[in-house]
PAKE-866651 format. One record per residue: residue number from 1; residue in one letter; x, y, z of N, C-alpha, C, CB in turn. Coordinates in Angstrom, 2 decimals, decimal comma. Glycine has a CB too. Example, Ala and Ser with C-alpha at 12.3 -4.5 7.8 and 13.67 -1.06 7.14 Angstrom:
BEGIN
(atom 1; "a"; (13,19; -5,69; 7,80); (12,30; -4,50; 7,80); (13,20; -3,30; 7,80); (11,31; -4,47; 9,05))
(atom 2; "s"; (12,85; -2,25; 7,08); (13,67; -1,06; 7,14); (12,90; 0,03; 7,87); (14,08; -0,60; 5,72))
//
This chain:
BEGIN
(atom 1; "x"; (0,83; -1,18; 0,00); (0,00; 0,00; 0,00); (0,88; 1,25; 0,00); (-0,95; 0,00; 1,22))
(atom 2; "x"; (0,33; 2,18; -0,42); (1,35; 3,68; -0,48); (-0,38; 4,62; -0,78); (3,10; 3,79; -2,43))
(atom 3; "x"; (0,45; 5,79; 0,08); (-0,69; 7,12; -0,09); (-0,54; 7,53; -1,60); (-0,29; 8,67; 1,01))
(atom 4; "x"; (-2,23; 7,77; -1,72); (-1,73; 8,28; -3,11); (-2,80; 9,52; -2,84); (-1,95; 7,12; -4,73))
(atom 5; "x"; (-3,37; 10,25; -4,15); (-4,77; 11,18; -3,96); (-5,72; 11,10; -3,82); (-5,14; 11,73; -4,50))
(atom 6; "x"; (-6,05; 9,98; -2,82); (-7,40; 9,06; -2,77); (-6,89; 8,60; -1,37); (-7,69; 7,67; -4,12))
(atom 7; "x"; (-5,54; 8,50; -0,77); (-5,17; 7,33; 0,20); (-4,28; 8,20; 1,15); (-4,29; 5,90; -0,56))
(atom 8; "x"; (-4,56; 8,52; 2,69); (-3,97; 8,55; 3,46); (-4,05; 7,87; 4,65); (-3,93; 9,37; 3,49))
(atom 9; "x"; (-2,52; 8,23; 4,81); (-1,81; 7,23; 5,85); (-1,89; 8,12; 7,43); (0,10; 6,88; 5,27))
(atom 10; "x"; (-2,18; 7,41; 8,61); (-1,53; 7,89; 9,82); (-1,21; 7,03; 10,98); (-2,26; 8,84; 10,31))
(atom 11; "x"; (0,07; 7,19; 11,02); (0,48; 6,51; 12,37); (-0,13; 6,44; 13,30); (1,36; 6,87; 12,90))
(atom 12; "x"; (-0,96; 7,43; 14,05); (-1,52; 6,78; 15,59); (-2,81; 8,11; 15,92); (0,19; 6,74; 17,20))
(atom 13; "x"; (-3,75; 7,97; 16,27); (-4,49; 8,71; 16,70); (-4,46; 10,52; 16,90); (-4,56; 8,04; 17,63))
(atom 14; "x"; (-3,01; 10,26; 17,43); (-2,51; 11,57; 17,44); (-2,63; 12,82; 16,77); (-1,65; 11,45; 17,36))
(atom 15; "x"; (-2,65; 11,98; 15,11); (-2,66; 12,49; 13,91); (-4,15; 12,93; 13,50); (-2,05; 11,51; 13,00))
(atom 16; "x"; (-4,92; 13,04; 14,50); (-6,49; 12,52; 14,27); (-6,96; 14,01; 13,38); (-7,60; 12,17; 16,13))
(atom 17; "x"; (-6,13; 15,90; 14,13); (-6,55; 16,51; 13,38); (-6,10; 16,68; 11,70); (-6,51; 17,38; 14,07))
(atom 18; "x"; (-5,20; 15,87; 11,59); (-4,92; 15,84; 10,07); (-5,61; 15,19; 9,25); (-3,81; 15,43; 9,76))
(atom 19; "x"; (-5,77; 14,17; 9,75); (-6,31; 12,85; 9,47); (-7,77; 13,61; 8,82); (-6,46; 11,65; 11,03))
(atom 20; "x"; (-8,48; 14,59; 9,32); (-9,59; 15,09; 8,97); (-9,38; 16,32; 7,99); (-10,29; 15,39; 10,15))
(atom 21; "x"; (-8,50; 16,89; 7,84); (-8,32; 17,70; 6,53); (-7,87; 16,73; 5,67); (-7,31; 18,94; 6,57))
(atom 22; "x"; (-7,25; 15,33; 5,48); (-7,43; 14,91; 4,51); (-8,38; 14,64; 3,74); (-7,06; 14,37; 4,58))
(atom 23; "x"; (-9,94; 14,40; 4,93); (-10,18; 13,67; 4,89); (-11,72; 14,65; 3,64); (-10,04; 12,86; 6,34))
(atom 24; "x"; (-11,55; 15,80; 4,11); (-12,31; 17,03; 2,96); (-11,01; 17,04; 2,39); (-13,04; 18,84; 3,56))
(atom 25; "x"; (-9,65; 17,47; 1,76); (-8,95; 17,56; 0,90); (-9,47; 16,43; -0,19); (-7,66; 17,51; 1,44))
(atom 26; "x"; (-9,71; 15,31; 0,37); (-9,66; 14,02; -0,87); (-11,54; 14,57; -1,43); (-9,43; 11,60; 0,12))
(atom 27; "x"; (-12,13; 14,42; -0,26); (-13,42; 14,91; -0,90); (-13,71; 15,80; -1,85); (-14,06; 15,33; -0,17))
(atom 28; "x"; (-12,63; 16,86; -1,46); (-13,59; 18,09; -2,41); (-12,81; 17,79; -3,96); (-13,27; 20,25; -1,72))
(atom 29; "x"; (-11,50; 16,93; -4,35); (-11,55; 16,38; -5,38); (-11,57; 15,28; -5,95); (-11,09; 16,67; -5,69))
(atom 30; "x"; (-11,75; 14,24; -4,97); (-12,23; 12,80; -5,59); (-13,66; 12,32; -5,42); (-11,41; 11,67; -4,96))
(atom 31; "x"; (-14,31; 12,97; -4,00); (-15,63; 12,66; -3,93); (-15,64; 11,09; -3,12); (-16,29; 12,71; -5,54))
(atom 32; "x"; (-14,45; 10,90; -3,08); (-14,30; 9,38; -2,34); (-12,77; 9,30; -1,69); (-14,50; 7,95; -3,62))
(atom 33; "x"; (-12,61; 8,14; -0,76); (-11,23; 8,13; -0,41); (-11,32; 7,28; 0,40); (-10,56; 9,25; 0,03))
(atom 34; "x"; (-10,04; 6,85; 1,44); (-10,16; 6,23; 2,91); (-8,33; 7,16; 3,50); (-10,22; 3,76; 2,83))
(atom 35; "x"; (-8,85; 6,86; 4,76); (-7,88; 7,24; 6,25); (-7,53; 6,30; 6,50); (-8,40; 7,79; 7,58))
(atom 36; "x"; (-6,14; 5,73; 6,79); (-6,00; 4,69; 7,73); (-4,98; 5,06; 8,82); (-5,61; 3,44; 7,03))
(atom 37; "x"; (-5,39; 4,43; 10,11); (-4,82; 4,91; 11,07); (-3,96; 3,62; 11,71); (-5,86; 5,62; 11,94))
(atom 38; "x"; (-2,87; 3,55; 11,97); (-1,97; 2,71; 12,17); (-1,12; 2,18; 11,43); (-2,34; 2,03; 12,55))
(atom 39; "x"; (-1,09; 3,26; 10,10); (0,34; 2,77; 9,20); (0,59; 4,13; 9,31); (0,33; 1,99; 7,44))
(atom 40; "x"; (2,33; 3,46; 8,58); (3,13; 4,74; 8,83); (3,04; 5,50; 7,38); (4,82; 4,39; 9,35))
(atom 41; "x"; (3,87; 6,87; 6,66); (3,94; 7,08; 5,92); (4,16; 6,35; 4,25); (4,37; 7,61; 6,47))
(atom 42; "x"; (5,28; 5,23; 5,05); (5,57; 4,53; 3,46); (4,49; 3,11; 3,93); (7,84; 3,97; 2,98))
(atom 43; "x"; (3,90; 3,19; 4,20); (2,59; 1,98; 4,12); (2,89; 0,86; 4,69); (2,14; 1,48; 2,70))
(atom 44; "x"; (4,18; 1,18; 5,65); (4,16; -0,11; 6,98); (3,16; -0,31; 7,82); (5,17; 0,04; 8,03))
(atom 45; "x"; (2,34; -1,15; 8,05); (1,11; -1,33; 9,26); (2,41; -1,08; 10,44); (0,01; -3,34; 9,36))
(atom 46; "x"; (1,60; -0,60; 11,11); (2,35; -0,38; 12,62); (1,58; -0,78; 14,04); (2,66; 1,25; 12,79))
(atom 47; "x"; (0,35; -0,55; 13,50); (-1,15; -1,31; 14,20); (-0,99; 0,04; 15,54); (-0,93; -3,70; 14,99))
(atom 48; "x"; (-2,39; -0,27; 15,95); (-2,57; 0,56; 17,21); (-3,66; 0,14; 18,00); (-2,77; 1,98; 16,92))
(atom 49; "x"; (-3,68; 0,62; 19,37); (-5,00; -0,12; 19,86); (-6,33; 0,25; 19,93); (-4,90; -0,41; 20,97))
(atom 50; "x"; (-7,15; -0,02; 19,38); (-8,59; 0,57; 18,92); (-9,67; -0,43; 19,54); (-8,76; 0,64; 17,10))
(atom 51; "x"; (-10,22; 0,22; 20,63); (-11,07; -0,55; 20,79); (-12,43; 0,49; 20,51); (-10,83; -1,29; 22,17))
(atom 52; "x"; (-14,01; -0,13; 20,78); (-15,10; 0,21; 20,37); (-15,20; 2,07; 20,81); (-16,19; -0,91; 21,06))
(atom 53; "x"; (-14,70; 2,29; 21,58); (-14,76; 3,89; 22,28); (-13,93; 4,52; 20,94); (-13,75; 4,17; 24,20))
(atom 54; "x"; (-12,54; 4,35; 21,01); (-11,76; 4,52; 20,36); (-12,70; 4,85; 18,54); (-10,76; 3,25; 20,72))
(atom 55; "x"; (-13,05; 4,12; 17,88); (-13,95; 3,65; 16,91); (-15,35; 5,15; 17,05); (-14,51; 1,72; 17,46))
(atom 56; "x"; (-15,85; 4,76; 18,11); (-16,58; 5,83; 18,73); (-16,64; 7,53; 18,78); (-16,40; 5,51; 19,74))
(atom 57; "x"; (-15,36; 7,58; 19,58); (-14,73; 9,16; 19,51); (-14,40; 9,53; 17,90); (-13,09; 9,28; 20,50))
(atom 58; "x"; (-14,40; 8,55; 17,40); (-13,25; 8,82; 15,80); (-14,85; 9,43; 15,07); (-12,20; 6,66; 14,63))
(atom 59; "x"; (-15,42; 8,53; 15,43); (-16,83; 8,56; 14,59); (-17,39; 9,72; 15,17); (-17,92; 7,20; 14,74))
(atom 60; "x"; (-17,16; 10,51; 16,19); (-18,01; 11,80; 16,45); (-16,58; 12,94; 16,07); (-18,81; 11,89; 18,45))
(atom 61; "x"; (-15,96; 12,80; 16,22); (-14,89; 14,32; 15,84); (-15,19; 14,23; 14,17); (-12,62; 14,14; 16,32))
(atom 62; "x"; (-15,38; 13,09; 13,28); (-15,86; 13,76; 11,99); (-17,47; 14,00; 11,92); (-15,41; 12,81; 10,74))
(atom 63; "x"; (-17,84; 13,55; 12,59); (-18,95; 14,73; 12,77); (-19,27; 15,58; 13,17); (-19,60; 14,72; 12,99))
(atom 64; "x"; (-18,01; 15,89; 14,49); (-18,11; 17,45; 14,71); (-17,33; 18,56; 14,09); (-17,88; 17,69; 15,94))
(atom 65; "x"; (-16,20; 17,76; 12,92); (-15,01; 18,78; 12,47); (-15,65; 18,93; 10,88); (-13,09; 18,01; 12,59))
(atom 66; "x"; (-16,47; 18,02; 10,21); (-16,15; 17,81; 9,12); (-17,57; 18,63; 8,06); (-15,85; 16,15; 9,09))
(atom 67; "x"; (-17,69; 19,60; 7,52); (-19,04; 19,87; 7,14); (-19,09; 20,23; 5,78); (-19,66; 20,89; 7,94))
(atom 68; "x"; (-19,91; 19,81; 4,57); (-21,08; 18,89; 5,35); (-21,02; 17,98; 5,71); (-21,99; 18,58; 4,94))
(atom 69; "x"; (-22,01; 16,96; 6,38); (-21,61; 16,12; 7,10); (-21,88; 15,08; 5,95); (-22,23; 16,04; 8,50))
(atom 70; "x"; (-20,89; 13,83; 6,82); (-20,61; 12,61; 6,04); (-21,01; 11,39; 7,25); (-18,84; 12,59; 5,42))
(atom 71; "x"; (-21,13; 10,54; 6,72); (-21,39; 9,01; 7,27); (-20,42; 7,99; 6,96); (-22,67; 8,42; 6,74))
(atom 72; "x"; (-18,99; 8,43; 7,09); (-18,12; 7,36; 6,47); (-18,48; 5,68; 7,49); (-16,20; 8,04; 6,64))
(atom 73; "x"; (-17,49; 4,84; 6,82); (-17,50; 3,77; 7,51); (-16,14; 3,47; 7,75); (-18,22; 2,79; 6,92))
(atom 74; "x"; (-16,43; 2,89; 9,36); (-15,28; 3,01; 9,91); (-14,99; 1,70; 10,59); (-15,26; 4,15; 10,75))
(atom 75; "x"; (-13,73; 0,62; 10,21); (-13,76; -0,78; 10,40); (-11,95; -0,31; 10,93); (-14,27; -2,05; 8,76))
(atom 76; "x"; (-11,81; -1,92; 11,44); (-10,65; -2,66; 12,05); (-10,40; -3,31; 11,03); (-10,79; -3,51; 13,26))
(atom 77; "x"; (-8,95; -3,62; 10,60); (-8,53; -4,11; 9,65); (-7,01; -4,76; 10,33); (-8,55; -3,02; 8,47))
(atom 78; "x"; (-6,69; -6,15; 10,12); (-5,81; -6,62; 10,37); (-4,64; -6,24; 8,76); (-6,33; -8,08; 10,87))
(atom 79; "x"; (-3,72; -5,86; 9,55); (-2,26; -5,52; 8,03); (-1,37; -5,77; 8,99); (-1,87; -3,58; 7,04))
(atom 80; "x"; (-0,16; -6,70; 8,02); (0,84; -7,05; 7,92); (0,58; -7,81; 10,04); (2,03; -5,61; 7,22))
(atom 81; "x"; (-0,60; -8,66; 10,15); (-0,54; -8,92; 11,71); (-0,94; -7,47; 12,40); (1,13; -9,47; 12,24))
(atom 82; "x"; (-1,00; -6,50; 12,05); (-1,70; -4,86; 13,38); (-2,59; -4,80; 13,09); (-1,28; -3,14; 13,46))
(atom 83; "x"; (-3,44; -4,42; 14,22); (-4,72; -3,79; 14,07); (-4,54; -2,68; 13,47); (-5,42; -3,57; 15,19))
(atom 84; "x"; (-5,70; -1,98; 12,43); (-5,31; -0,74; 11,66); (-6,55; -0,13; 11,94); (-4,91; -0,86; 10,04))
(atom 85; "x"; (-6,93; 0,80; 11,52); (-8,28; 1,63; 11,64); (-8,34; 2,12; 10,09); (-8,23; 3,08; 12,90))
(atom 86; "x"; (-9,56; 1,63; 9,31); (-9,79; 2,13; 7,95); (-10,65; 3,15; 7,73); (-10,21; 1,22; 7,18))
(atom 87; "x"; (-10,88; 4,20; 7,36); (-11,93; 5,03; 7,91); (-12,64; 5,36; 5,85); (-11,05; 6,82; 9,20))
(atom 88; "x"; (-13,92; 4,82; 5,28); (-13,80; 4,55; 4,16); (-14,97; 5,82; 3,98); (-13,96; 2,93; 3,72))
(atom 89; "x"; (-14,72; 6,71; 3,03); (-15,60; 8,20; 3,17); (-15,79; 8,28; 1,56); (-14,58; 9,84; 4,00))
(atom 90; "x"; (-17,69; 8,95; 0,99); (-17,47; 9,43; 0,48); (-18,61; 10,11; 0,45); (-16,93; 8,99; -0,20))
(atom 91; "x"; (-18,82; 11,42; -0,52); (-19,63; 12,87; -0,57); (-19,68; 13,33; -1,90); (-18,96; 14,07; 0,29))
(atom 92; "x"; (-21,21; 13,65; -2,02); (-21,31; 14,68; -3,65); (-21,77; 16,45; -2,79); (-23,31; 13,82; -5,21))
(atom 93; "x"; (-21,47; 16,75; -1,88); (-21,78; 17,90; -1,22); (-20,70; 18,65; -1,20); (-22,25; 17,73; -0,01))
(atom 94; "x"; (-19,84; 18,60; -2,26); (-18,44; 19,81; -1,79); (-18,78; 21,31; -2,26); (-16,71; 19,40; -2,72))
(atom 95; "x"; (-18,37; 22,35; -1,80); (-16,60; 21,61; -0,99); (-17,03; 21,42; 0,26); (-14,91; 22,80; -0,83))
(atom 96; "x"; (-16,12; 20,96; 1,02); (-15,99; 20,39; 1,80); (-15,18; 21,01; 3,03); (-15,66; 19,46; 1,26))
(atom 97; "x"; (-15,58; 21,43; 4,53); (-14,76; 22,25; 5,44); (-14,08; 20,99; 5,99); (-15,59; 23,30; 6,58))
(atom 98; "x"; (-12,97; 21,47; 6,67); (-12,51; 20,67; 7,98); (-12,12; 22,00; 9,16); (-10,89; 19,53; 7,56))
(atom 99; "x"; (-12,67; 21,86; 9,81); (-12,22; 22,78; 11,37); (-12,27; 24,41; 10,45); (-9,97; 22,23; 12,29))
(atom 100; "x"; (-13,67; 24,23; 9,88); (-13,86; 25,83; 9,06); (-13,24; 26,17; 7,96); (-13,45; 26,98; 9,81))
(atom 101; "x"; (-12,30; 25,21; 7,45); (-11,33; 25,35; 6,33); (-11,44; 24,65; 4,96); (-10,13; 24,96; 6,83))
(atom 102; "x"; (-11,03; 24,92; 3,93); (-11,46; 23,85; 2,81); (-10,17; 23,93; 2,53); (-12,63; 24,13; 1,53))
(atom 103; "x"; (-9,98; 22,16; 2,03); (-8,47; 21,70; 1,57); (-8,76; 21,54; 0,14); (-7,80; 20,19; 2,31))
(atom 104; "x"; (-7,81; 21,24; -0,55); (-7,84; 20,16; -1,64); (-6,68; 19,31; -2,08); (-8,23; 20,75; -2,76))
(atom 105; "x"; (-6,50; 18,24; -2,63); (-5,44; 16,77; -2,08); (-4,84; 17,39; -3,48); (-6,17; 14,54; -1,91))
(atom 106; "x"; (-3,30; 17,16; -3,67); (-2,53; 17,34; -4,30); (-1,82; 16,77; -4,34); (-2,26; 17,99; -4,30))
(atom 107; "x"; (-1,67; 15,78; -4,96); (-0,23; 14,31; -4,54); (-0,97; 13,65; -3,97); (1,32; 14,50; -3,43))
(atom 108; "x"; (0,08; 13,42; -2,73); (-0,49; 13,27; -1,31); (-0,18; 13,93; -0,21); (-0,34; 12,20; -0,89))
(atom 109; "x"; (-0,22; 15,04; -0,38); (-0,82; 16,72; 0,50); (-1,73; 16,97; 0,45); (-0,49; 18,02; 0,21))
(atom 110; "x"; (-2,34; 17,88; 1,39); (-3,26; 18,87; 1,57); (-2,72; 20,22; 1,23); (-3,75; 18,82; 2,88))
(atom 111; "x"; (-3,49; 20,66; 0,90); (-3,30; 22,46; 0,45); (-4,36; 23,01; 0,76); (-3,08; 22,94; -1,15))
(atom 112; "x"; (-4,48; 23,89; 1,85); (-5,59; 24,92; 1,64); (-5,96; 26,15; 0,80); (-5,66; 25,34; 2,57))
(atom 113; "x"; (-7,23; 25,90; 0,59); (-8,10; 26,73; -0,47); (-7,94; 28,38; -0,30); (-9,78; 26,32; -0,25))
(atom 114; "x"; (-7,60; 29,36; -0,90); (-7,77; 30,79; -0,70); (-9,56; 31,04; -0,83); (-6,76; 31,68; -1,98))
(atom 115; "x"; (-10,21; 31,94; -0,40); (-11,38; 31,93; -0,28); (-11,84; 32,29; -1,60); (-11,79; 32,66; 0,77))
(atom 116; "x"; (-10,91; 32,75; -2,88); (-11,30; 33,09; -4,24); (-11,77; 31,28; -4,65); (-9,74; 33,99; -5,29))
(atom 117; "x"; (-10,83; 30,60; -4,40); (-10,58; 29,26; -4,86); (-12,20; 28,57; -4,32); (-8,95; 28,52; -4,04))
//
């Protein structure tokens, strides 16, 4: 696996506010995508521990960061032996905010939007 403009990667929870401007960056130009949480940049699983809360909290911060709102689906995925977190999203409502902001995916970056854009 490797990030591409459709595919990001994050090591550990931590990453959770990025994890959500990707997660409108990929939207507002693919309209589809997934997050995964417990690999690293070059697409090593690294696994992390996710239990149902965990799953839970994930599932309300994109509904409280992400507008408009989305209903992604959000599973456990065993890679390379780790638990991973797949977070599988998609939207015809763009653009798309994260934390009041609109991105859009470039590579595999985010870039934020100037308000002309």
């Amino acid at each position: 696996m490797k990030e591409t403009e459709t595919v990001e990667f994050k090591k550990s929870f931590a990453e959770l506010k990025a994890g959500l401007v990707s997660i409108a960056a990929i939207l507002n130009k693919h309209g589809a995508g997934e997050l995964w949480f417990g690999v690293r940049n070059d697409g090593k699983a690294v696994g992390l521990d996710a239990g149902e809360k965990s799953l839970r909290d994930l599932s309300q911060s994109i509904a409280a960061h992400i507008e408009p709102r989305i209903y992604p689906r959000v599973d456990i995925e065993i890679r390379d032996g780790a638990n991973c977190v797949k977070v599988s999203f998609s939207g015809k409502d763009a653009p798309y905010f994260a934390y009041g902001r609109a991105y859009m995916r470039v590579a595999d970056e985010d870039r934020q939007l100037s308000a002309k854009e």
